[in-house]
C-alpha positions in Angstrom: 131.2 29.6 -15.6 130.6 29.1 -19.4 128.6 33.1 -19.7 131.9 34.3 -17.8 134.2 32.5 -20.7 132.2 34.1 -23.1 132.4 37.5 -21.3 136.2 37.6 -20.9 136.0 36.3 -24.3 134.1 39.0 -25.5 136.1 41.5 -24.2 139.5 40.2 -25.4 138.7 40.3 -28.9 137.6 43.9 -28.4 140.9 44.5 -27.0 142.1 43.3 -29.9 140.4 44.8 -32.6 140.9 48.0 -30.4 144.6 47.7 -30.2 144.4 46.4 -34.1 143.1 49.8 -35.6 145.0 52.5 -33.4 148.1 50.8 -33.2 148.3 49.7 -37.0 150.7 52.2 -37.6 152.9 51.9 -34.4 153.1 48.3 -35.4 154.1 49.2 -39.1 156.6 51.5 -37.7 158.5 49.0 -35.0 158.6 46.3 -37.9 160.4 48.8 -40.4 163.0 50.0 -37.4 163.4 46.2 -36.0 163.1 44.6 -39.4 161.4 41.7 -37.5 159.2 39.3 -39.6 155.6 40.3 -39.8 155.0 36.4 -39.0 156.9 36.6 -36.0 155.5 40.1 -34.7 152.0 38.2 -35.1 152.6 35.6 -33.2 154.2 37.8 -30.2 151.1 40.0 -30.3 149.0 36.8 -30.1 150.8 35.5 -26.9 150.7 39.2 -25.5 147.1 38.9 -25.9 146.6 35.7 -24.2 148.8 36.8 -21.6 146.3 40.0 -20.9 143.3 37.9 -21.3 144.6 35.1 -18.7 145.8 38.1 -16.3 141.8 39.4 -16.5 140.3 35.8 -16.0 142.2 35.5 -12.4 141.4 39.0 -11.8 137.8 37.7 -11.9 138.3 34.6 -9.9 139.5 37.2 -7.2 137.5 39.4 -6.9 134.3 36.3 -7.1 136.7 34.8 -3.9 136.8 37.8 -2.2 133.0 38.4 -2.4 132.3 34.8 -1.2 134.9 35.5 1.7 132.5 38.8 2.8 129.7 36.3 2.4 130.4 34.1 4.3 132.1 36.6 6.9 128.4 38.3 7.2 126.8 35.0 7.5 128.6 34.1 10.3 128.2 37.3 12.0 124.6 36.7 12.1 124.6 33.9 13.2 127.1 34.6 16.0 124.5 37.3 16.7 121.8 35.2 16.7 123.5 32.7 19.0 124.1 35.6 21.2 120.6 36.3 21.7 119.4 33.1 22.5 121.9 32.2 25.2 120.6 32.5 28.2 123.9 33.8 29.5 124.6 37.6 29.2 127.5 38.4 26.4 129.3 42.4 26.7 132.1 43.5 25.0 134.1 46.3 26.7 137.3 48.1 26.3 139.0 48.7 29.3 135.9 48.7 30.9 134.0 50.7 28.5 130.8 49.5 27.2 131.0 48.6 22.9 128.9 46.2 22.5 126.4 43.2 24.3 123.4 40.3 23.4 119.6 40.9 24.6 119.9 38.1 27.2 122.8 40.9 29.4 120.3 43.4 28.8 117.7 41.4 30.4 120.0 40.7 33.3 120.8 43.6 34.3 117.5 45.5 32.9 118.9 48.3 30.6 118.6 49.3 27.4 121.5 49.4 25.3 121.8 53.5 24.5 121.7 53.5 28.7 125.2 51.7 28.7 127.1 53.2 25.5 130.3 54.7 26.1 129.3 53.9 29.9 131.6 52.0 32.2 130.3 48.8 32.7 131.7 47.5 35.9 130.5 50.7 37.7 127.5 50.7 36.3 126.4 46.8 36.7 128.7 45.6 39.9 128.5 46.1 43.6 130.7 48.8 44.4 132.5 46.2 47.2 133.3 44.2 44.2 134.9 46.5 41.3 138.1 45.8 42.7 137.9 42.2 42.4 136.6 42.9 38.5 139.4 45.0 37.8 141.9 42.8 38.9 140.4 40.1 36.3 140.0 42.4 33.9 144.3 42.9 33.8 144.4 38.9 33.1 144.2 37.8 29.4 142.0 35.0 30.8 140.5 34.6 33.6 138.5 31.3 35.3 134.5 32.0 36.1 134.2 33.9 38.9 131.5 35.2 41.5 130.6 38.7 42.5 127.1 40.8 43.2 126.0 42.5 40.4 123.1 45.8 40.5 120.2 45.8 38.3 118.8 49.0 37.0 116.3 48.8 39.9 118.8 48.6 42.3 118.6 44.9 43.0 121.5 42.9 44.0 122.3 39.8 42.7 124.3 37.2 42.0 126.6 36.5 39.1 129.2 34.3 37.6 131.8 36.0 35.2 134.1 34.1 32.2 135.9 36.6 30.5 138.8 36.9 28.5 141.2 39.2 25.5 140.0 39.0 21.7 141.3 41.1 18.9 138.7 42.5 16.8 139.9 44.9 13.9 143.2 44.7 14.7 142.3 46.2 18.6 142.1 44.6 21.6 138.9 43.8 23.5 137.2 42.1 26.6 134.7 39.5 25.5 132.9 38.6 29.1 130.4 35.9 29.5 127.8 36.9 32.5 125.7 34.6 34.2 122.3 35.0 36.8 123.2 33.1 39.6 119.9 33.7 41.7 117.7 30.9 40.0 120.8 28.2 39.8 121.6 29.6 44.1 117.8 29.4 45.0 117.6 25.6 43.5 121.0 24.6 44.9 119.2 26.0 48.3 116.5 23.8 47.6 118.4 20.7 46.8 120.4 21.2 49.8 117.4 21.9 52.3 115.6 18.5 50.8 118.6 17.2 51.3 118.9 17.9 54.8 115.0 16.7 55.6 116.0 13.8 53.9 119.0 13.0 55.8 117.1 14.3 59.3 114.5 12.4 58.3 116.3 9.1 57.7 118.2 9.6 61.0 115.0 10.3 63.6 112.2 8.5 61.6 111.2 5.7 64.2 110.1 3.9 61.2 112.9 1.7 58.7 113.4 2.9 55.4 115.0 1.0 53.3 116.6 1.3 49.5 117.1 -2.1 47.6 118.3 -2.7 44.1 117.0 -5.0 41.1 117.8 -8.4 43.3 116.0 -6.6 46.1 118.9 -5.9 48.2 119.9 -3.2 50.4 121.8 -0.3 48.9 120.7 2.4 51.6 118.9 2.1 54.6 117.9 4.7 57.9 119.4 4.4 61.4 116.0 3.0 62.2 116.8 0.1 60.5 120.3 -0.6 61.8 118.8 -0.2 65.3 115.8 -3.0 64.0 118.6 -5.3 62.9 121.2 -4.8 65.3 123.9 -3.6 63.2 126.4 -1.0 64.0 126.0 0.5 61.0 124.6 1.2 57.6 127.4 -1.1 55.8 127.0 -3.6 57.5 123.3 -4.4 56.1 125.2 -2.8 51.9 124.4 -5.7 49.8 122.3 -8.1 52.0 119.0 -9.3 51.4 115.3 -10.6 53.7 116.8 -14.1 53.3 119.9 -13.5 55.1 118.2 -12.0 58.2 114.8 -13.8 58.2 113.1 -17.3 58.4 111.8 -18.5 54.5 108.7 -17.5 55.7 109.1 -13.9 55.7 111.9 -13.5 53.6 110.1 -15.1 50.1 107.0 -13.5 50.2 108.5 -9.7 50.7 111.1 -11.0 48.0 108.2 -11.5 45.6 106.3 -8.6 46.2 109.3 -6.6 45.1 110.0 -8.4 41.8 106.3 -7.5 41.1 106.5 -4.1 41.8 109.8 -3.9 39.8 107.8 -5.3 36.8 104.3 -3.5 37.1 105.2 -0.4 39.0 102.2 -0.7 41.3 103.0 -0.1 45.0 101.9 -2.0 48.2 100.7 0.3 51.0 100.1 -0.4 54.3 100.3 -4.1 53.9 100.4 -5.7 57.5 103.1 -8.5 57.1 104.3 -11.4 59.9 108.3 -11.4 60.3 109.4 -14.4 60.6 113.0 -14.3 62.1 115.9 -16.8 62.5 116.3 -16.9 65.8 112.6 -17.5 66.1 111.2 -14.2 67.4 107.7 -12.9 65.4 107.2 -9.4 64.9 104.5 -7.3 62.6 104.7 -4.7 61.1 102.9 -2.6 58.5 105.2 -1.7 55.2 104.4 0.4 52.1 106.8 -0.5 49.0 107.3 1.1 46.2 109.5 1.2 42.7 112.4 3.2 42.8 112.7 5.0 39.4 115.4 6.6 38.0 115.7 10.2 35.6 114.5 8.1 32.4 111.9 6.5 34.2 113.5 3.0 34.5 113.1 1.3 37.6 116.2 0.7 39.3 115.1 -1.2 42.3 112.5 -1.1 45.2 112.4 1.3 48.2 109.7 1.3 51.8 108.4 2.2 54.5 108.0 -0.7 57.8 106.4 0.3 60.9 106.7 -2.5 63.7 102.9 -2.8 65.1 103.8 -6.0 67.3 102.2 -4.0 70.3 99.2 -2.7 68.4 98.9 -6.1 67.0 98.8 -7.9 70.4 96.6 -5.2 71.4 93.8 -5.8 68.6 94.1 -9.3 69.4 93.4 -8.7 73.0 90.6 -6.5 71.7 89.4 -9.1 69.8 88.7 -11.8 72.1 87.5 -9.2 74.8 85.1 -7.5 72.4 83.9 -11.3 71.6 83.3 -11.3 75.2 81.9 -8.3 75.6 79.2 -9.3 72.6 78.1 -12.4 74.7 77.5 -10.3 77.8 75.6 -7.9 75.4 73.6 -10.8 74.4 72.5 -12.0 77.9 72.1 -9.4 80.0 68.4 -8.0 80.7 69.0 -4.5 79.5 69.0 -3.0 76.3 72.6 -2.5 75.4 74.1 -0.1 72.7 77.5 1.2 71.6 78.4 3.8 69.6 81.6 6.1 68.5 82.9 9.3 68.5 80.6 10.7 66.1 77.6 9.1 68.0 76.8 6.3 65.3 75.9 3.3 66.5 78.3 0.1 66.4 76.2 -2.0 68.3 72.8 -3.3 69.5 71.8 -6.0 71.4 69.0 -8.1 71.7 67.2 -6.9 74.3 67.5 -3.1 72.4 66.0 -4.7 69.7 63.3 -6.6 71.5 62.7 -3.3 73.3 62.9 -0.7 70.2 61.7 -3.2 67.3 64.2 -2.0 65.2 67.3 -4.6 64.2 70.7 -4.3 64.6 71.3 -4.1 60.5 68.6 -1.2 60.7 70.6 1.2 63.4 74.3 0.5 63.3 75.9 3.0 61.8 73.2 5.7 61.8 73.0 8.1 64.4 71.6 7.4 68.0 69.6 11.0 68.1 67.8 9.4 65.0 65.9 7.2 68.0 65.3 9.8 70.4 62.7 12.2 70.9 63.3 15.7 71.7 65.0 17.4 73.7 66.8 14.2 73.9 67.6 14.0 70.3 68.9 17.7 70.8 70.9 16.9 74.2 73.1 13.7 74.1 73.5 13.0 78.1 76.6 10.9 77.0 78.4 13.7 75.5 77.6 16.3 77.3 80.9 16.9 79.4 78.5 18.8 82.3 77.2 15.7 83.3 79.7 13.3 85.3 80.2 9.7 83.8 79.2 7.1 84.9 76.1 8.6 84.5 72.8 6.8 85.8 68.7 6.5 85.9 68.9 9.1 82.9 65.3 9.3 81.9 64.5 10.0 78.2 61.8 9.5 75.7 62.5 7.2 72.6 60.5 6.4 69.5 60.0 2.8 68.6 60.0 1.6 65.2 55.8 0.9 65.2 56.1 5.1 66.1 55.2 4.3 69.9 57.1 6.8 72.4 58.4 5.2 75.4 60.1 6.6 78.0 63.3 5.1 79.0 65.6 4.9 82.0 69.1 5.0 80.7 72.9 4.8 82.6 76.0 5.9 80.4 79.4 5.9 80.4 82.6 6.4 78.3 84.6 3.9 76.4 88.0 4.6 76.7 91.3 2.7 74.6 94.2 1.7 76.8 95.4 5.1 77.0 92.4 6.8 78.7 91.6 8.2 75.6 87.5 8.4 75.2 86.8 6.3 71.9 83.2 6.2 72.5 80.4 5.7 74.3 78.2 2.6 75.9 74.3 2.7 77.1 71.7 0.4 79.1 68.3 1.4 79.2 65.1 -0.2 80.5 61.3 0.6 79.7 59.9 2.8 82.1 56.8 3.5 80.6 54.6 2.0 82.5 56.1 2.9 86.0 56.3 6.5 84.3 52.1 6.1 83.7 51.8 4.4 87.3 53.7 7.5 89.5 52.0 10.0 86.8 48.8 8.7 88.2 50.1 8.4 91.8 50.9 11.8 91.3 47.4 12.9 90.0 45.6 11.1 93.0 48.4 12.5 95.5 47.4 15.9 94.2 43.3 15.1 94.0 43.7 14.1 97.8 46.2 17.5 98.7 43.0 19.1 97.2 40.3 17.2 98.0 41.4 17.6 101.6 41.9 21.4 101.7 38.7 21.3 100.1 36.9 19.4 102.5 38.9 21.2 105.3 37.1 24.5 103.9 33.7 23.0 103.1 33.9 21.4 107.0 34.1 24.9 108.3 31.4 26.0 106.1 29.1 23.2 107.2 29.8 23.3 110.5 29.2 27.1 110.9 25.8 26.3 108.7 24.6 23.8 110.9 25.9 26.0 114.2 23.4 29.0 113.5 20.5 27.6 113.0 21.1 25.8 116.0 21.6 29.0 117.7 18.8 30.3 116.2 16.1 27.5 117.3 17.8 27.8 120.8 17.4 31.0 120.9 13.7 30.9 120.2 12.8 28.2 122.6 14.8 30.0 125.4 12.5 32.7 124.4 9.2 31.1 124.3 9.9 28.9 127.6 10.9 32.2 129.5 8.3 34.6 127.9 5.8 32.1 126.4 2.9 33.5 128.3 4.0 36.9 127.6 3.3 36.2 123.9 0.4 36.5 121.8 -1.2 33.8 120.2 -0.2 35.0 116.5 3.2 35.6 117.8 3.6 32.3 119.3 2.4 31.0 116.1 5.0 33.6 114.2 7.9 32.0 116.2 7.0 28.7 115.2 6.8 29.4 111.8 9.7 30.5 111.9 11.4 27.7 114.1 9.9 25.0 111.5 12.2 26.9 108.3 14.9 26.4 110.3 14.5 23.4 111.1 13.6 22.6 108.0 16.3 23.9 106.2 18.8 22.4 108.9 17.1 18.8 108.0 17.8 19.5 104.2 21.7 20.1 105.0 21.5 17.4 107.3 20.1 15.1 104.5 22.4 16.3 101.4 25.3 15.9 104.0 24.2 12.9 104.9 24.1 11.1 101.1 27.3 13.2 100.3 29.7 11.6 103.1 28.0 7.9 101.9 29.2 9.0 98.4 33.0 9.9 99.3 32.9 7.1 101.4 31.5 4.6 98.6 29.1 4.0 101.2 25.9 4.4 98.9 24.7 1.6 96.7 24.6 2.8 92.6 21.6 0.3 91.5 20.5 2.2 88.3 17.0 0.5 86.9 14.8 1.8 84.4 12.5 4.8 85.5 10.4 7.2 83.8 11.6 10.4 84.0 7.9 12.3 83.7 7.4 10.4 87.3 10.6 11.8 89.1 9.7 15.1 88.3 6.4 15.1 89.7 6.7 13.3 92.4 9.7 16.2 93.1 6.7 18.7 92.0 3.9 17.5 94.5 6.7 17.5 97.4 8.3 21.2 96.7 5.2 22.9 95.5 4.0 24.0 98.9 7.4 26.2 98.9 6.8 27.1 95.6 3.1 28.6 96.7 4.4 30.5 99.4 6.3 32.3 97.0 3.6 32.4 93.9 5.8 30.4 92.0 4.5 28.7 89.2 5.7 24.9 88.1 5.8 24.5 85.0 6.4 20.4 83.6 7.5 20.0 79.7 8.9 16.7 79.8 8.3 14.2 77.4 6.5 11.1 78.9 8.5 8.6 77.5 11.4 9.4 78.5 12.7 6.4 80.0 15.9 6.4 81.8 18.5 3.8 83.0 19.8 5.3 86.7 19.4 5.1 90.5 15.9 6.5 91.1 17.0 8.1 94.5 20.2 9.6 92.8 18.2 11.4 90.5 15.0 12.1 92.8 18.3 14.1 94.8 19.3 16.0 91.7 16.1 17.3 90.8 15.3 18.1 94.5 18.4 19.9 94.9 18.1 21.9 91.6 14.1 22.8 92.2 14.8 24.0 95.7 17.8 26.1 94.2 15.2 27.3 91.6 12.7 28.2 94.5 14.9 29.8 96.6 16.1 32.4 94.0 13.5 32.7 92.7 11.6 36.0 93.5 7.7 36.3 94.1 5.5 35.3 91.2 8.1 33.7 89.3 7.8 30.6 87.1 10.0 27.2 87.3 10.0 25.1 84.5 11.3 21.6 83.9 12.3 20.4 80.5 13.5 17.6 78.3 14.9 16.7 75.2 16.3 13.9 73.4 20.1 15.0 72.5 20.3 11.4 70.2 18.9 7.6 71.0 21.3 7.2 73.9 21.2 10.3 75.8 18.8 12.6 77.1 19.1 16.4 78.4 17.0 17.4 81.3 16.7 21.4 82.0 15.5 23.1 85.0 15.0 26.8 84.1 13.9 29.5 86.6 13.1 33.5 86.2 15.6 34.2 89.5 17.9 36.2 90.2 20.8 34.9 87.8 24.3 34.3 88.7 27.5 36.4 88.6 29.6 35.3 85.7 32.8 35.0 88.5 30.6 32.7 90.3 29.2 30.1 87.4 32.9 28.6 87.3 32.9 28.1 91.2 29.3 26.9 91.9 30.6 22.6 91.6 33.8 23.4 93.3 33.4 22.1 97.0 36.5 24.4 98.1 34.3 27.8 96.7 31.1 26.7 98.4 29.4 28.9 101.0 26.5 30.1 102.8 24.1 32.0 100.5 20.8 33.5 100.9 17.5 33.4 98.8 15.2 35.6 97.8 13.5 36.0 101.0 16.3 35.1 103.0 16.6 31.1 102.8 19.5 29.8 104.0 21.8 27.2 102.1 25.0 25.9 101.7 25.6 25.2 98.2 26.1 21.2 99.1 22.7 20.3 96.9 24.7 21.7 93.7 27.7 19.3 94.4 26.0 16.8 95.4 24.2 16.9 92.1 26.8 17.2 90.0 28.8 13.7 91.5 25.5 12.0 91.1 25.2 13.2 87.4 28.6 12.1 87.3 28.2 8.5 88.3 25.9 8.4 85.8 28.4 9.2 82.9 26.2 12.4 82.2 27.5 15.7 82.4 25.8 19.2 84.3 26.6 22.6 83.6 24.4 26.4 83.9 23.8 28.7 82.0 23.1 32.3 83.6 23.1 36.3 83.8 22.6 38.4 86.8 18.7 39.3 86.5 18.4 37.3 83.5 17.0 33.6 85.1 19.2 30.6 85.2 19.5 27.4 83.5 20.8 23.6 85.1 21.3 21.6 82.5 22.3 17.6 83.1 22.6 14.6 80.5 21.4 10.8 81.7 21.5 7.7 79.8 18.3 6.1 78.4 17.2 2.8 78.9 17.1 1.9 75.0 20.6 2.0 74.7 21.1 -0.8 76.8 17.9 -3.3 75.7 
């Protein structure tokens, strides 16, 4: 303020020293014409002066007011601009519909740019076509109230507006100054609000359950149809403003009064708390009830609100359950079976004392695991009791189980289904019993039943052998005496003696069958006496030797003895006496002319000693080694030189071998020779 004084007082004394020099004369002129005092002319020129200077100084303050004035007009254009384009709600100036001017938050709405809608009109451009009428008509009204019409996007979207718009004057013309609003957001949440609250309200009407609403002195301000029908009320009102206490007994009433001060003040809710009503008149219900605060916008809680669901039946039901499944645990303890329960997803849930006795594991160790865990394939893979092709009750299921020491049993098992009151299967229940050893004792039965099937076919086939080896001999000796009685004296003496000869190898061979057939029926029988003794085994083997070796001659056979002399043996001396018989005359009678026999020994370790008998014969076919100690493959065979034989002496052999807890087996190749080889104890591993 002071440099402005200084200015206009600056410029005034210029003024004056200006006016001073050019208008020296003028003033000289007007005194001389006016004959006015120079004193008084000075003073007038001094209060012209101040009059010019004071004229300039408001001059200034205008024109500083003015400027302020543009100021702050521009100031508050921006900033009317700036409000503009952070409302949310779209703002468009038109003239008689013409687009002038708008903020960015229309331009979002409607998705234009502003040079698309300049000079453009407006309500063609950005409303439905069904609703420019109803526009226009506004339009004509200086004000009008918010309205609602569709309005088009730029991509053709229709939508929902709101529209406040009314006359301004701006430059001495008059305008429209509209106010647009997007409906879609506010329509799609009032769609929201009004669908939640229509499952609330269908919800509160068919929910079997009571809900409730109470205030701060936990009582009711709200409650569901359910709970009108639970308290016999006609309606909601009549329960407005009542509490527990004046509907139940003390009993009830103070507990569920407390619980819902202490949810008021902590905030933590009670769920699925199973609660005793206590009524008035008596009665006892339960029910189940979840409460929880009821908090308001600003997070105060502003009362209590829950959830009851009357369980009386399920209640009585559990009960019921209870003392039957305390029953049920008794039985489980006495009966003589092993007893096991389990659920829907095959765990166990119980085991009784016979299981455990049975299984050796305890009932801590299996309930809850898995009953598959127990069993042994393919019954861990196939669960008779839940498999829906096998009809339940199910019974004598047989399966294998593994015991806790690692022992498998086998188990005969019945099953069935638990169901609940409804029929619907909750589970399943099993008895089993050891079967083990019956299992063992019918696996044996079995075995013997199939020995005997085979043992008789067997003998059935080696009885028709036998019988058609002893038949032809017969024949054959009858037939030479019916020859030499009818034609003796028409024979020579050398064929008489020919005949004889020949008679005597019959015979001969028909008393060895006889023999081995003889000791073989006493041994199926059990007949023959087993009276095992020590015996030397170089001894057997000769006296075998002197008594075959006339055979053995007539066939240039050579004997040949390599057994150790102190060899001695623990067995029945006329059970082994028959296998070495047996096995030299099979020697001899495959054995072709000039041939060599040869029995051998050797000590296979301090208990047991291997005897061979090895001859240069004829060998055997490899298909006929596997078949030679079968008594169901025997049959008739010939030697060398035609001896007969049934093939008896080999099985024979091989039993006796057998009793002795030796085995016998040959080795052989067609021309190369065969080899019987047989074990027998020694007497030192007995003394």
């Amino acid at each position: 303020m002071t440099s402005v004084l200084v200015y206009i007082l600056n410029v005034s004394i210029s003024a004056f020293l200006f006016l001073t020099i050019h208008l020296k004369s003028s003033i000289a002129y007007l005194l001389r014409i006016f004959e006015i005092p120079e004193w008084l002319f000075i003073l007038l020129f001094i209060l012209l002066i101040t009059i010019i200077v004071f004229l300039v100084v408001l001059h200034i303050k205008y024109r500083k007011s003015v400027g302020a004035e543009i100021n702050e007009l521009k100031k508050n254009e921006e900033r009317l601009r700036n409000l503009t384009s952070l409302t949310f709600e779209g703002i468009i100036i038109h003239r008689q519909g013409i687009f002038m001017d708008c903020n960015d938050s229309f331009l979002k709405i409607v998705g234009y740019e502003k040079h698309e809608l300049m000079n453009q009109n407006i309500v063609e451009k950005c409303i439905h076509e069904d609703d420019i009428k109803i526009v226009a008509e506004k339009v004509k009204t200086k004000d009008s109230k918010p309205y609602e019409v569709r309005g088009i996007r730029k991509n053709g979207l229709v939508f929902p507006v709101e529209i406040e718009s009314r006359n301004v004057h701006i430059e001495g013309k008059s305008v429209r100054v509209a106010a647009i609003r997007d409906l879609t957001e506010i329509k799609r949440q009032k769609e929201l609000i009004e669908k939640e609250q229509w499952l609330l309200s269908t919800l509160m009407r068919n929910i079997p359950d009571s809900i409730y609403f109470k205030d701060l002195e936990s009582k009711f301000i709200r409650v569901n149809k359910s709970t009108c029908e639970k308290f016999n009320v006609n309606s909601a009102e009549e329960l407005i403003g009542k509490s527990d206490f004046d509907i139940f007994d003390e009993e009830h009433a103070l507990p569920a009064f407390n619980d819902e001060q202490q949810i008021i003040k902590t905030k933590i809710p009670i769920v699925n708390k199973v609660e005793k009503e206590a009524w008035k008149d008596g009665k006892v219900s339960w029910v189940s009830t979840s409460k929880l605060p009821l908090i308001d916008s600003s997070g105060n809680v502003v009362g209590t609100f829950g959830l009851t669901r009357d369980i009386t039946e399920l209640k009585n039901a559990q009960d019921n359950l209870i003392a039957e499944k305390e029953k049920f645990e008794r039985l489980l303890r006495l009966v003589p079976s092993a007893v096991f329960t389990v659920d829907m997803d095959r765990n166990i849930t119980s085991w009784n004392f016979m299981a455990e006795k049975l299984t050796g594991y305890t009932a801590q160790e299996t309930i809850g695991h898995k009953c598959s865990d127990l069993a042994v394939s393919p019954c861990s893979d196939h669960c008779s009791l839940f498999d829906n092709n096998i009809p339940k009750p199910a019974t004598n299921v047989e399966c294998k189980l593994r015991r806790k020491d690692e022992k498998t049993i086998t188990i005969s098992k019945n099953v069935d289904y638990i169901k609940d009151p409804t029929g619907e299967i909750i589970g399943g229940i099993e008895s089993f019993i050891d079967i083990s050893e019956r299992k063992e004792y019918e696996e044996k039965i079995r075995e013997i039943n199939l020995q005997l099937e085979e043992s008789n076919k067997s003998k059935d086939k080696f009885f028709s052998i036998i019988a058609h080896d002893l038949r032809n001999p017969f024949v054959t000796l009858l037939g030479f005496t019916e020859m030499m009685i009818e034609d003796y004296f028409d024979f020579t003496d050398e064929e008489k003696i020919s005949y004889l000869k020949d008679m005597q190898k019959t015979s001969k061979a028909s008393h060895e069958l006889l023999d081995n057939l003889l000791q073989w029926s006493r041994s199926q029988t059990g007949r023959i006496d087993f009276e095992p003794k020590q015996i030397n085994l170089i001894d057997v083997v000769l006296e075998n030797y002197q008594l075959l070796k006339k055979s053995a001659d007539l066939k240039n056979i050579k004997l040949h003895v390599l057994v150790d002399d102190n060899v001695i043996l623990y067995a029945d001396e006329n059970m082994i006496t028959t296998i070495l018989r047996n096995l030299l005359t099979n020697a001899i009678k495959f054995t072709p002319q000039n041939g060599s026999i040869t029995v051998a020994s050797n000590d296979l370790n301090k208990d047991t000693v291997q005897v061979s008998v090895i001859d240069t014969g004829i060998g055997i076919e490899p298909e006929r080694i596997d078949k030679i100690f079968r008594i169901a493959e025997t049959s008739s065979t010939e030697g060398t030189e035609g001896e007969k034989g049934s093939g008896l002496g080999l099985i024979l052999s091989k039993e006796f071998v057998e009793k002795h807890g030796g085995k016998i087996w040959v080795d052989s190749s067609p021309g190369a020779g065969t080899t019987f080889y047989f074990t027998l104890p020694k007497a030192n591993n007995l003394f």
